[in-house]
DOVO-222823 format. One record per residue (C-alpha): residue in three letters; residue number from 1; x, y, z. Coordinates in steps of 0.001 Angstrom, whole numbers, plus 500000, padded with zeros to 6 digits. Example, Ala and Ser with C-alpha at 12.3 -4.5 7.8 and 13.67 -1.06 7.14 Angstrom:
BEGIN
   code   pos        u        v        w
    ALA     1   512300   495500   507800
    SER     2   513670   498940   507140
//
This chain:
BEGIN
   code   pos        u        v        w
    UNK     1   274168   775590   168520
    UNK     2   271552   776765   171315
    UNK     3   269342   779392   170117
    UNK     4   271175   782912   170727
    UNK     5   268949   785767   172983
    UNK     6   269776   789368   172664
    UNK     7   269361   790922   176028
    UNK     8   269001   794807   175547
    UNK     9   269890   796450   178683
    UNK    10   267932   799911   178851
    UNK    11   268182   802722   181638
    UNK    12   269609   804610   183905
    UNK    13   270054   808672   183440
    UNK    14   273136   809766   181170
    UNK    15   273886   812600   183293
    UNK    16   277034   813713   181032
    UNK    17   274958   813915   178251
    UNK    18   272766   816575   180046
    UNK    19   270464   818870   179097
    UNK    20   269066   816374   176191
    UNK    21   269344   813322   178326
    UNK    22   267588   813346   181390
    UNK    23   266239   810647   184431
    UNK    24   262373   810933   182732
    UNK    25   264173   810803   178913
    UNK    26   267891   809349   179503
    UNK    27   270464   808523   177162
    UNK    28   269091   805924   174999
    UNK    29   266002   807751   173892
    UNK    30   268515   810762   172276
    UNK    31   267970   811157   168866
    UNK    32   270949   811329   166793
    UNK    33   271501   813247   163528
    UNK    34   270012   811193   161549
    UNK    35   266765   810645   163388
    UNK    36   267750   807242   165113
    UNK    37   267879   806427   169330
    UNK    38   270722   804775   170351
    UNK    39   267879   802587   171657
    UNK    40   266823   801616   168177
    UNK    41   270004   801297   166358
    UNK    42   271210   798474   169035
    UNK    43   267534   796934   168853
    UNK    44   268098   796967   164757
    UNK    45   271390   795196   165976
    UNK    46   270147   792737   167918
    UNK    47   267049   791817   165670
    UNK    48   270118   791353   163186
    UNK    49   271846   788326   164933
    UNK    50   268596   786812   166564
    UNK    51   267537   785347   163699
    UNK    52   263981   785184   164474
    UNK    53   264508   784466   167811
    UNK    54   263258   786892   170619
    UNK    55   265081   789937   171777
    UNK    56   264573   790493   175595
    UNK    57   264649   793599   177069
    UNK    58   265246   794907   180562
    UNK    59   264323   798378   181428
    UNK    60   262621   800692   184005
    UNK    61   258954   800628   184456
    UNK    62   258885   804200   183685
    UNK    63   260471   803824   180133
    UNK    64   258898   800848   178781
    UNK    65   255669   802782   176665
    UNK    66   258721   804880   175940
    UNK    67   260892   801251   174482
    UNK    68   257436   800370   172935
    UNK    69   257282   803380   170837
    UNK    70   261034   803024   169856
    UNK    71   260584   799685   168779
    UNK    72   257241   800304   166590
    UNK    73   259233   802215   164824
    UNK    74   261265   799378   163630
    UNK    75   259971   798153   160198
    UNK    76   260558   793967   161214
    UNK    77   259976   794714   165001
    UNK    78   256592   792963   166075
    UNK    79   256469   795151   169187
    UNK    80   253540   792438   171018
    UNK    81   255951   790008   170430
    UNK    82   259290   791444   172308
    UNK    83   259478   790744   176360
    UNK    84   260373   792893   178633
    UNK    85   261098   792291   182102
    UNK    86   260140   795879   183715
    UNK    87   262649   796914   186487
    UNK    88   260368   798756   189737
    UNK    89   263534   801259   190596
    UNK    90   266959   801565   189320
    UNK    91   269806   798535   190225
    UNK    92   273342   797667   188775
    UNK    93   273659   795116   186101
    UNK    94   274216   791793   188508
    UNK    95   270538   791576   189203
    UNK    96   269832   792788   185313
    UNK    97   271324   790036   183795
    UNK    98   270844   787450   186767
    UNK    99   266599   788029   185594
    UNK   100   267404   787873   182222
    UNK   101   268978   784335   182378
    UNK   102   266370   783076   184993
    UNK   103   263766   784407   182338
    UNK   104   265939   782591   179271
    UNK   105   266356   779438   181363
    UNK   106   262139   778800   181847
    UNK   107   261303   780030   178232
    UNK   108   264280   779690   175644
    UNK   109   265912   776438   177570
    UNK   110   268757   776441   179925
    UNK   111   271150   776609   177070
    UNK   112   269686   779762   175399
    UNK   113   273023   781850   174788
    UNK   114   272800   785515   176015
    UNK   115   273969   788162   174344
    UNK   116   273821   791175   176589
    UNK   117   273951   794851   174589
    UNK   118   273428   798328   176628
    UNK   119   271380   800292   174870
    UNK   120   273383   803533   174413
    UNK   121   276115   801719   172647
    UNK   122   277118   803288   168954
    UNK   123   278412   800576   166464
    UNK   124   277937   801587   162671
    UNK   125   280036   798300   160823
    UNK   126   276801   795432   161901
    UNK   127   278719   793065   159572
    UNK   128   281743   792786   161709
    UNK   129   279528   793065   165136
    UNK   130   277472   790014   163784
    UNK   131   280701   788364   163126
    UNK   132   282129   788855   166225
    UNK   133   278722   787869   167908
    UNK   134   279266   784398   165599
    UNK   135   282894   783841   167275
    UNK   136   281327   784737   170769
    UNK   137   278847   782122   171254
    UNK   138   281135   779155   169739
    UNK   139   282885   780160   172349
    UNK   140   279953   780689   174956
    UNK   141   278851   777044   173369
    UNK   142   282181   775406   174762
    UNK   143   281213   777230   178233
    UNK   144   283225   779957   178206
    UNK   145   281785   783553   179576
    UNK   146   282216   785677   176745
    UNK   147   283168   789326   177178
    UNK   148   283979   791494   173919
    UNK   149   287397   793942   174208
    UNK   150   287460   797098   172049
    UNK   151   291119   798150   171001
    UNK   152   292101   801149   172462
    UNK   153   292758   804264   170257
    UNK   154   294035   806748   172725
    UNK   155   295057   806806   176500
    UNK   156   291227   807004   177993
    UNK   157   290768   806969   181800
    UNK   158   287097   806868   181384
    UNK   159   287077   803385   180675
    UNK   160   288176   800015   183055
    UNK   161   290314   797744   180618
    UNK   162   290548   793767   180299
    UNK   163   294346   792586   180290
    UNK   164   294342   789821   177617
    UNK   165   295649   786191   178437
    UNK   166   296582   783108   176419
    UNK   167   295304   782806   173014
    UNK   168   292256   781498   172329
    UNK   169   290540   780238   169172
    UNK   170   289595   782754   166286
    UNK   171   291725   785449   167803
    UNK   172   289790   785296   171291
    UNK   173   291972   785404   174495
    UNK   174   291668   784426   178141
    UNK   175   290659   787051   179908
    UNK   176   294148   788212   182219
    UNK   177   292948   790320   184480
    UNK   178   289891   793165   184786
    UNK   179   291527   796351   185217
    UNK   180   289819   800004   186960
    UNK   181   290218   803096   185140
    UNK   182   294029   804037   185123
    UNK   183   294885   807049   185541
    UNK   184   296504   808817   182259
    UNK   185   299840   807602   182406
    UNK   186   298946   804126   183121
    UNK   187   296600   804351   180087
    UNK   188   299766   805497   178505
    UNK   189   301127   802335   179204
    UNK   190   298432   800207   178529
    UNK   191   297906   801549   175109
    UNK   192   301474   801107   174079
    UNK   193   301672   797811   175416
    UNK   194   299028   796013   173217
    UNK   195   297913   793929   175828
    UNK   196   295112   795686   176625
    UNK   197   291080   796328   175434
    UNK   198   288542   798416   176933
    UNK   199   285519   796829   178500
    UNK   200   282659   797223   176459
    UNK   201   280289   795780   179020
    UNK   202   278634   793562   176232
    UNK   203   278826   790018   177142
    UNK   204   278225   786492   175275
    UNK   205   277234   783352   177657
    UNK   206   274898   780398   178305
    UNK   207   272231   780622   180634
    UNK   208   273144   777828   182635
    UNK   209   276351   778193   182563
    UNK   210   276117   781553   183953
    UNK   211   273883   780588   186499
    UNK   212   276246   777755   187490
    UNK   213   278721   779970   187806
    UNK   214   276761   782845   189825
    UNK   215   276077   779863   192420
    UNK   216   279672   779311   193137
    UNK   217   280757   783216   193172
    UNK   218   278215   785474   193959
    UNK   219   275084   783173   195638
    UNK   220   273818   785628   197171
    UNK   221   273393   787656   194616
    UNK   222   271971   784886   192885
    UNK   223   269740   784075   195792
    UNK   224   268326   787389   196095
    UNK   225   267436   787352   191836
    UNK   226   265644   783761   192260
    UNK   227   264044   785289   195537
    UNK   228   262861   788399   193138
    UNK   229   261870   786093   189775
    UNK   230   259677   784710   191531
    UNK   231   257350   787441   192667
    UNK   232   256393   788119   188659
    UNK   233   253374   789058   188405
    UNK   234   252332   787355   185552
    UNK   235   253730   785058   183145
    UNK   236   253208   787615   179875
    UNK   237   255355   790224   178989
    UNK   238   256147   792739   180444
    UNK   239   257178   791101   183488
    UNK   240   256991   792718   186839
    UNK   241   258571   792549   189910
    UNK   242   257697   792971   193461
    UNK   243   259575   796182   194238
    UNK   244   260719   795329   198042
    UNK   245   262020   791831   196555
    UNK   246   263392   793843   193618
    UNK   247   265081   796867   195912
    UNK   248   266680   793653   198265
    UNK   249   268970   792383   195420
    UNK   250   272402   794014   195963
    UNK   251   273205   796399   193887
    UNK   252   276279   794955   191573
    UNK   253   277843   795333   188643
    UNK   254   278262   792013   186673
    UNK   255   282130   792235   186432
    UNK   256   282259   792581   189981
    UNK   257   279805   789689   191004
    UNK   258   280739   787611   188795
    UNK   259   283361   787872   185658
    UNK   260   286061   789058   187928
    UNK   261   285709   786084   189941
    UNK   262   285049   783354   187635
    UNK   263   287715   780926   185968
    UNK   264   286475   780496   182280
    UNK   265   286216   783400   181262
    UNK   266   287238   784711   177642
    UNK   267   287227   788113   175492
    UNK   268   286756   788830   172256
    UNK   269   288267   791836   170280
    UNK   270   286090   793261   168428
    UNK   271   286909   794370   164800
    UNK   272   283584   796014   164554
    UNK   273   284173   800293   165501
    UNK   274   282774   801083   168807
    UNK   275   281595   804304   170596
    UNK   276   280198   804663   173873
    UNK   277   278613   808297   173783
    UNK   278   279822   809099   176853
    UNK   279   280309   813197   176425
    UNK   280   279389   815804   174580
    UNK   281   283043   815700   173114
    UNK   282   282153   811931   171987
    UNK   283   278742   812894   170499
    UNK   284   280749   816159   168610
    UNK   285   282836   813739   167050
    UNK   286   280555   811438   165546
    UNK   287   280686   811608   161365
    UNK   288   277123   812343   161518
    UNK   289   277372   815211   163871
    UNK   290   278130   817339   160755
    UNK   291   280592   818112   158213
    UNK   292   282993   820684   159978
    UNK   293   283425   824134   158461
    UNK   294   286848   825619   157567
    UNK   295   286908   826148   161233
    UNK   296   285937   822768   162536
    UNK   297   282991   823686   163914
    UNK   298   280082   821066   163406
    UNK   299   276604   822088   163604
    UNK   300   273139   820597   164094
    UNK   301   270186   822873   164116
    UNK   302   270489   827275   163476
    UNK   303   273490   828340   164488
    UNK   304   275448   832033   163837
    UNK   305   279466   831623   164275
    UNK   306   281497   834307   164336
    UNK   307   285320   834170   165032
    UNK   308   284440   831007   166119
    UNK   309   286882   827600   165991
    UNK   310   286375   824140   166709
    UNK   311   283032   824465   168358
    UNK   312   280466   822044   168450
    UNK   313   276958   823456   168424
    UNK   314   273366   821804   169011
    UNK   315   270361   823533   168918
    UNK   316   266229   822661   168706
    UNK   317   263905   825384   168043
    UNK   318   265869   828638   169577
    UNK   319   268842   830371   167274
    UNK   320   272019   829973   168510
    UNK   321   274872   833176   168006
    UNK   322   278280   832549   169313
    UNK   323   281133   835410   168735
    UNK   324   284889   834605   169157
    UNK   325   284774   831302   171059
    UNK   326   286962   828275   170352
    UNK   327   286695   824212   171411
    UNK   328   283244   824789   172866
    UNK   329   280110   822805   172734
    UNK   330   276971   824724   173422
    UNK   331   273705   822486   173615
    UNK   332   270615   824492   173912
    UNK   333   267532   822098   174679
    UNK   334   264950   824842   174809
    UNK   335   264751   824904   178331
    UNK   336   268391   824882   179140
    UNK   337   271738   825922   177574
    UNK   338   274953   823789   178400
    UNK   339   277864   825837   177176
    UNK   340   281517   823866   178197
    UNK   341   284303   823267   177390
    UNK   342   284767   820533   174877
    UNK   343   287590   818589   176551
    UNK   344   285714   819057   179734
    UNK   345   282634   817626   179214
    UNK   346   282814   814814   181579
    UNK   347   282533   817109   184355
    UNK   348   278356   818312   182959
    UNK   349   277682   815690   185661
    UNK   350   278340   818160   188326
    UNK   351   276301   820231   187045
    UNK   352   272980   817610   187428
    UNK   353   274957   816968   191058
    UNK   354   274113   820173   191872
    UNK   355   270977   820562   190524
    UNK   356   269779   817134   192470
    UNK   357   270869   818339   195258
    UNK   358   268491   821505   195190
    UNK   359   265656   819437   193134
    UNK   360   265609   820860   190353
    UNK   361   263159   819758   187933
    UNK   362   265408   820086   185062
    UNK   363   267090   816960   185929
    UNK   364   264284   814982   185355
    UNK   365   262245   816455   182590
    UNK   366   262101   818302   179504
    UNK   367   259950   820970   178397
    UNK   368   258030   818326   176441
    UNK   369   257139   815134   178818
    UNK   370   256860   811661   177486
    UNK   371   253574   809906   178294
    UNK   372   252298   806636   177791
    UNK   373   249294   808144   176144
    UNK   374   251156   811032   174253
    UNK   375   253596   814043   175847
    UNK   376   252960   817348   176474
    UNK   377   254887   820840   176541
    UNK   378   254792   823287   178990
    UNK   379   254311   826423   177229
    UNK   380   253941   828651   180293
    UNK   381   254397   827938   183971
    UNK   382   253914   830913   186114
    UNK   383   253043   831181   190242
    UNK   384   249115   831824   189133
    UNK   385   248616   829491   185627
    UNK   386   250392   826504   184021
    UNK   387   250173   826075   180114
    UNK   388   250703   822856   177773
    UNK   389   249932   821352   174672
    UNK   390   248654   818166   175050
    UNK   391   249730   815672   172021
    UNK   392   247322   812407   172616
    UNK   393   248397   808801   170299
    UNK   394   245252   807421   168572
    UNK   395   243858   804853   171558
    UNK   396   245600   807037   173836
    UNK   397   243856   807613   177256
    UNK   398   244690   809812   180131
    UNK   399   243901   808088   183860
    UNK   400   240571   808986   185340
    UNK   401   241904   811360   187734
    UNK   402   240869   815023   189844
    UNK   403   243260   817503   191014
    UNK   404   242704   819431   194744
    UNK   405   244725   822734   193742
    UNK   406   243871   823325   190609
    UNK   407   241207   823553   187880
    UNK   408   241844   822635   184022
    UNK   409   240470   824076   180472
    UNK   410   240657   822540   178022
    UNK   411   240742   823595   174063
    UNK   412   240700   821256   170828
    UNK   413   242904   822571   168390
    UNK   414   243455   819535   166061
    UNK   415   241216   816105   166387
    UNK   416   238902   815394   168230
    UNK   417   238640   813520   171744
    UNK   418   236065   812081   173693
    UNK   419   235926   813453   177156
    UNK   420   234731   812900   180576
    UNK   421   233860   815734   183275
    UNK   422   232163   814447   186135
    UNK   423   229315   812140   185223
    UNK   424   228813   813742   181734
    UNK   425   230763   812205   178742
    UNK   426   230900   813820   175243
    UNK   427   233144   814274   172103
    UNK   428   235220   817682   172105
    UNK   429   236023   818499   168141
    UNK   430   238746   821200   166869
    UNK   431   237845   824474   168456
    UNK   432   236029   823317   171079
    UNK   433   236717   823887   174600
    UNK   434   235189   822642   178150
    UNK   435   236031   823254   181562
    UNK   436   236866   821089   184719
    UNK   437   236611   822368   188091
    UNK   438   238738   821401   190940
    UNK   439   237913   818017   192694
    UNK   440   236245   817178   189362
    UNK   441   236613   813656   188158
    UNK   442   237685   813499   184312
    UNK   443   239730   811539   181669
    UNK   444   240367   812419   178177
    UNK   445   241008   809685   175364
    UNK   446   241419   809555   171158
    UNK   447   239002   807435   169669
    UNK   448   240776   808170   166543
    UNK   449   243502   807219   164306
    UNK   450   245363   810313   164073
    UNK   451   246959   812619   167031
    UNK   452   245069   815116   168770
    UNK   453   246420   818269   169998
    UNK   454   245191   820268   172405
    UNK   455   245683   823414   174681
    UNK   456   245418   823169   178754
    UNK   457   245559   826156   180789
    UNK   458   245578   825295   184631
    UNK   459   244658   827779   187270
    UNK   460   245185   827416   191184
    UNK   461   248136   827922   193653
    UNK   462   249830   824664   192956
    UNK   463   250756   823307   189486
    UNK   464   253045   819878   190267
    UNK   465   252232   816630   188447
    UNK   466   252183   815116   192122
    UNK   467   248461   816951   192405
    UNK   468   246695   814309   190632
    UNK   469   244951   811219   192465
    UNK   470   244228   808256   189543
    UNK   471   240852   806323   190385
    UNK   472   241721   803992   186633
    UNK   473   244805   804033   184513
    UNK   474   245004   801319   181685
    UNK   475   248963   801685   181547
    UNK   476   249301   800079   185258
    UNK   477   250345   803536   187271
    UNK   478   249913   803773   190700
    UNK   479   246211   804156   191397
    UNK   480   244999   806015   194917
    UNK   481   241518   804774   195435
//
């Protein structure tokens, strides 16, 4: 059998999982209870059934330090060794996958067998998933584009469904018919029928034979992914892409390119449990969310109930006190409180709708940022000073950069880093401070091989992180000469 490719798909903004998930920290990156990104638990997955193979992953330019970190967490991840094919701004998954199979086809061999997984997918039983994988690329070996069906256990709407067809081998099925979302009585029907799955969106097919098929349902689309392959800018990972080249490829689902369209195309059902995180209501159902009181109320972090029933509560660093509430979750991320409904908690979405539309910056990012050299967390941020703590990796360096509005100070308070402020260069040690005026060339980096913390107070009449012109950056940012 062809070797098998996990494709891990990674992005886009989880805006019903808002405050904690955000566009500059989405949905995959969330921690769960027990310490884990949905990010790494389907990269554990996927290491799982590659055998030693490579796992390929697709993602944003913006997140992939953020990936990198994720995966060196992993105890058998060799982080230098993983490819990622960086994505310049955000499409559908058509031109995803179409890149990932181009990629597969000119290193792994035309018949390399792709196993696409999103990232913010939740499956606990990795016996039965690797199982299932097992039955999904005999299948994807006999030419068949593979899809994988999860049994439905209640009437959702929130999901578009896959009508099964004749029987297949190993309890796999023609694929009938891709369904949209139903509305709930249809649901109703579906789910007492039996004839139905839920579409996971993983998928299970050869490279070629997905390509073959692209070309004689959706060439364009294919077109416009050869068109944008080939403007890689080198031939290591991470692979990038010209971004008018990339921004030209339509943006597509799969399913509607191609897997609606096509003839051969099969699901699996999968007897491994499946749960797509999709709302706050999902994530206060997990098992690891916490054991429920006598009231069914689940907590993670400090929470007071009183009177209170069926409540699901999350909070960071901040106390949480709620008197004589029922079925709510309330989410406080330290720089924003969610309170809802819990059977409403699709609609947070219009609440980032409406922040977008006024530009908020809460939609984007957190109190603490995520850096490729570190993060940092605004402590203060007032019309006449800015505040943060700086956290800087070992080999961590900021871009040599000035600012026009503002001047910086800045304070050791754990480490030491070697700084530079103007022409002069010098180490800065634990309670040590210096000072950079406005228009003032400087960089700041950790020669050593622990973190180093710092304090920066900024002063001036402007405080955005658009106020900073980069002469060098070493992680590839844009760079205004």
């Amino acid at each position: 059998m062809s070797q098998l490719v996990p494709v891990i798909l990674s992005g886009g903004s989880g805006t019903r999982l808002w405050p904690v998930s955000r566009s500059a920290y989405p949905k995959p990156f969330m921690a769960l209870a027990d310490g884990q990104s949905l990010l790494y638990k389907t990269l554990d997955r996927a290491l799982r059934v590659a055998e030693g193979g490579p796992v390929l992953t697709v993602t944003g330019r913006d997140y992939y330090f953020l990936s990198r970190d994720e995966y060196a967490r992993h105890p058998q991840a060799n982080v230098d060794a993983l490819p990622f094919l960086l994505e310049p701004a955000g499409r559908n998954t058509a031109p995803a996958i179409l890149l990932a199979a181009l990629y597969a086809q000119q290193r792994q061999g035309p018949d390399s067998t792709l196993l696409v997984l999103p990232a913010d997918h939740l499956i606990a039983d990795v016996g039965a998933f690797a199982a299932d994988v097992a039955r999904a690329a005999k299948l994807a070996a006999d030419g068949w584009l593979v899809t994988f069906g999860i049994r439905p256990s209640r009437a959702e709407t929130g999901f578009g469904y896959i009508r099964k067809g004749d029987a297949l081998a190993d309890g796999a099925h023609r694929v009938g018919a891709f369904v949209e979302k139903p509305d709930h009585a249809t649901a109703e029907k579906y789910l007492s029928s039996g004839e139905y799955l839920w579409n996971s969106g993983m998928f299970c097919f050869r490279a070629d034979d997905l390509l073959a098929a692209a070309a004689e349902h959706c060439a364009d689309v294919l077109a416009s992914a050869r068109a944008c392959f080939a403007t890689a800018r080198n031939h290591d990972s991470p692979l990038e892409f010209d971004r008018d080249a990339f921004a030209s490829q339509p943006d597509i689902s799969i399913d509607y390119a191609l897997m609606e369209r096509a003839s051969k195309v099969a699901v699996v059902p999968a007897t491994f449990d499946w749960n797509d995180i999709g709302s706050w209501k999902a994530i206060s159902e997990l098992d690891d969310a916490g054991v429920a009181d006598a009231a069914g109320n689940r907590v993670r972090g400090e929470a007071v109930l009183i009177d209170a029933n069926d409540c699901y509560v999350q909070s960071g660093n901040r106390l949480v006190a709620a008197v004589g509430v029922k079925n709510l979750v309330i989410v406080d991320s330290g720089d924003a409180v969610l309170v809802a409904e819990r059977e409403r908690a699709q609609e947070v979405k219009q609440v980032v709708e409406r922040l977008r539309a006024v530009k908020h910056p809460a939609t984007v990012f957190h109190q603490t940022v995520h850096r490729p050299w570190g993060s940092f967390t605004v402590l203060e941020d007032r019309d006449d000073c800015k505040v943060k703590r700086l956290t800087v990796k070992p080999g961590g360096v900021l871009s040599l950069q000035k600012h026009s509005r503002r001047s910086e100070h800045w304070t050791v308070v754990d480490g030491a880093a070697r700084v530079r402020v103007g022409e002069r260069e010098f180490l800065l040690h634990r309670n040590e401070s210096t000072f950079i005026p406005m228009e003032t060339l400087h960089r700041l980096e950790n020669p050593t091989d622990a973190d180093i913390h710092l304090i920066e107070v900024q002063c001036g009449d402007y405080f955005g992180e658009d106020d900073i012109v980069r002469l060098e950056d070493i992680y590839g940012r844009a760079v205004r000469m």
